[in-house]
Every structure is written in C-alpha cells, then in structure tokens.
N, C-alpha and C positions, 0 to 999 in steps of 0.2 A: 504494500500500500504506500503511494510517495506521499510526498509530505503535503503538493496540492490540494490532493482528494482528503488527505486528514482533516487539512482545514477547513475545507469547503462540509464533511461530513459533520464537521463539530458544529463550523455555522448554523449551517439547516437544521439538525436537531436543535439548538438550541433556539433558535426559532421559530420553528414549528412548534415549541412548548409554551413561550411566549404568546404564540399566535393565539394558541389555543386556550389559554387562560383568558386573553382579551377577549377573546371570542365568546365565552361565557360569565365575562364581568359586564352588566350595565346593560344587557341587551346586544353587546357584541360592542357597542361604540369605542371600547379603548382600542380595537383593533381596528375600524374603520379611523380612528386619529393617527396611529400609528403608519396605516395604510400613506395617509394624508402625508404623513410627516418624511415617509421612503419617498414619495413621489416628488416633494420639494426641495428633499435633499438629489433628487437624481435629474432636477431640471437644472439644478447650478451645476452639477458635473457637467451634462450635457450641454448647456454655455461653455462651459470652460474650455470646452474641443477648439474654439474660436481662437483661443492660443496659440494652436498649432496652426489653423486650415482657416482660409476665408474662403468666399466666395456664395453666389448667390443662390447653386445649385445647394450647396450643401446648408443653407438659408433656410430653403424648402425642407429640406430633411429634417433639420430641429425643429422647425414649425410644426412638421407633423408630429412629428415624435411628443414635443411640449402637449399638441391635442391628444395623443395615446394616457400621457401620463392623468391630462386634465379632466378626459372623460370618463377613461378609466374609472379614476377615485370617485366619480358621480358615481358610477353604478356601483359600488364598492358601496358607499355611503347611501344605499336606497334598497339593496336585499336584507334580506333578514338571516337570520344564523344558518337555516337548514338548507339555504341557495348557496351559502359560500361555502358550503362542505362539496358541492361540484365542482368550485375554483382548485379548490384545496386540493381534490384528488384528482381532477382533470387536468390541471398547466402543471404544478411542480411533480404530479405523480409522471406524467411526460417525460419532465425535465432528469427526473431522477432513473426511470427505468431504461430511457434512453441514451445516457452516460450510462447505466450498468451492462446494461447490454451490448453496449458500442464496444466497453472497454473488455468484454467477454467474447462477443461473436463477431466482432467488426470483424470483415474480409473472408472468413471462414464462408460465405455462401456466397455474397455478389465480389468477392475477390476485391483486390485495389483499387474497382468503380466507388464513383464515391457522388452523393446527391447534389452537391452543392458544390462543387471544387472552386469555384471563384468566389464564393462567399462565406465558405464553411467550411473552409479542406480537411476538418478535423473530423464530422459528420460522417457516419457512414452509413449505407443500407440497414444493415440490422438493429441499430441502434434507432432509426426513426422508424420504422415501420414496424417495430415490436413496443417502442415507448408510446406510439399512437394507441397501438391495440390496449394495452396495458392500462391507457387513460380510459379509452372507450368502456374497456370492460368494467373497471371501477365505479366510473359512474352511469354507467349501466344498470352494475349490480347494485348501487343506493339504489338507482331509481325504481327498480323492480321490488325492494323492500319498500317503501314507501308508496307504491304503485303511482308513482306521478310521472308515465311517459308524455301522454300527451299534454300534462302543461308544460314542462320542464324540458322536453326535448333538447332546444336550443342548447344546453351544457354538452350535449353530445359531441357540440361541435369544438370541446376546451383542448384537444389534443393538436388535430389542424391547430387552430388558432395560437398555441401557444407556440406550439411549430413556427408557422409565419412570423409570430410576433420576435421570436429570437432570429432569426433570418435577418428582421428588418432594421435589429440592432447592430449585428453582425455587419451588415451593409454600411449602415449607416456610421461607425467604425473603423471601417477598410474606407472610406470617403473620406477622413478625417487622420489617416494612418493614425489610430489610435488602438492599441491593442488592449485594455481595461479601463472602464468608463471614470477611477480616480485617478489615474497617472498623472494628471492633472495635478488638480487638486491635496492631494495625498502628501504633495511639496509643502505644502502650507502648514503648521504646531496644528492650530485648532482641528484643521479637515484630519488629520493624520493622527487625531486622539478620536476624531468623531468614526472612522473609516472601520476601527476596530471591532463596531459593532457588526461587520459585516465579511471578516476575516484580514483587516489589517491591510499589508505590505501589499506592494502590484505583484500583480498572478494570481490573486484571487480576485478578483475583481472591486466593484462598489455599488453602491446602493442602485444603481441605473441596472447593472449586468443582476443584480437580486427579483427586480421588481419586470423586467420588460416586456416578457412574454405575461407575465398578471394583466398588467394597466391596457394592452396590446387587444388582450384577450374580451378582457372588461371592457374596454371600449367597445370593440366591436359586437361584443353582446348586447349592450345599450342600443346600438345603431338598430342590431336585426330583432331587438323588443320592441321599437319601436311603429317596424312596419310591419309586424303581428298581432 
C-alpha cells in the first residue's frame, strides 16, 4: 500500500465519519454547511489556477466549474437525509471502487487501452466500468429497500455523472497545467494549515479534487429535477 493511497484512505474515512455525524445532527444541516464551506474553499483554489494560466478559454472553464460548485450546494442544501445516502453511495462509492478496481484489474482485460488517454491516462477500463456498476448496484439496492424506483430514479444516474464530473476537472487541470487543485494555494501558512483537512502536502490533492464529481453531480441532478 504506498503512502498516496494511505493518505487519501485515512482522508475518506475520516470523512465519511464526519459526514455522517453531520448528516444526523440538526436535520443533516451541519453537513449541508460543511458541504457549503468545501465548495468555497474549492472556488478560491480554483481562482488561484489564474497564477499559473490566463486566458479566456480557460475563463469559460472556471465559470463553469464556479456554476458546478454553486449549484451543486443548492441541491445539497434542499434534499433531505434519505436523498443524500444516493450521493453518498453513488459519486464517492464510484470514486472508490473504481481506484480499487483500477489498481487490481486495470489492463488484465482491455490490456494498455485506456478510456481517456488525453484527459485521464491514469483511468483505465476496469476501473470505470466496474466503479459505475458498483455505484448503480448500490443505489439500486437502497432503492429497492425502500421501494422508491420511480421517484428516485434520477440517482441512478450518480455513477455516469460522477464519472463526467471528474473528467471535467481533470480537463479542466490539464488546461491550466495544474496537477492538484492546492498546489497553488498550499504555498501560503494559512491554506497549508487549512489543506490538512483534506490530506495535507501536493499528491493528494485539495478541497476542489474532494468535492468535484459531488457538486458536478449535484448540479446536474438539480438541472434534470427540474425538467421532471
């Protein structure tokens, strides 16, 4: 196990513990504040790429991105406890089986092809199309306890969506030659006491690379609630 994956695993659980305390403190709101407070700490990183890269194209790409983060936390901040258990096990349940699976079967089936090579070269076949299924099946299997297919379907979609949503970060990154969304930032005492809540040093990323497929995700659920 390298020392990345250590940190990144201590992260997430300790987060997901957190999450889930918020999550049943107050009606859920400490974690919809908390939500709030990732997404405004990950719009200042996401300025701060301006340090490195100007330009109007890559203008556009923050401006989206700031709308990912912004609407996102709407819909974050308007479900109720038993909606966000689909975020919960559909974008990071993705994000996780598809780093385990990558780092277990990658290549063993579609060989040295790889889904994304100019945006993801790390990505491989088994790792996205077993982390999709592994999202689906999850919240799936809620929804079929709770028997709410036909309201709830739309979570179906938190596997795709979380998928894209890290693509568009990833892109949006390789536009800015930035390889961790604090590298930036991380330079500075304050950000580099504040970063640690999120595994510290560059190579593990920052509050942008924690949150992007969620807010990604979340937005675009808002969108397609809306014309349902």
């Amino acid at each position: 196990m390298d020392k990345n994956f250590k940190v990144r695993l201590t992260v997430g659980i300790s987060m997901f513990i957190v999450a889930l305390i918020a999550l049943y403190t107050f009606n859920g709101t400490p974690l919809k504040i908390i939500f709030g407070l990732f997404a405004l700490v990950s719009a200042v990183e996401l300025l701060s790429f301006f340090k490195k890269k100007h330009g109007y194209n890559r203008l556009i790409l923050v401006i989206v991105e700031l709308g990912f983060l912004f609407y996102g936390t709407l819909f974050v901040a308007q479900i109720d406890t038993s909606h966000f258990w689909y975020i919960i096990l559909g974008v990071p349940g993705y994000d996780v089986f598809a780093y385990l699976f990558g780092k277990a079967f990658g290549g063993k089936i579609f060989g040295k092809a790889r889904p994304f090579p100019k945006i993801s070269k790390n990505k491989t076949w088994e790792g996205t199309i077993l982390g999709i299924v592994m999202s689906l099946a999850m919240v799936s299997i809620l929804m079929a306890v709770r028997g709410t297919f036909s309201d709830d379907w739309i979570y179906l979609l938190c596997g795709p969506l979380a998928l894209a949503g890290d693509l568009f970060e990833s892109y949006l990154k390789r536009q800015f030659k930035v390889k961790d969304s604090n590298e930036i930032l991380i330079k500075y005492p304050f950000f580099e006491k504040l970063e640690l809540l999120v595994g510290g040093s560059e190579g593990h990323g920052g509050f942008l690379d924690r949150i992007d497929s969620t807010a990604f995700t979340s937005a675009m659920l808002l969108v397609i609630s809306l014309f349902i």
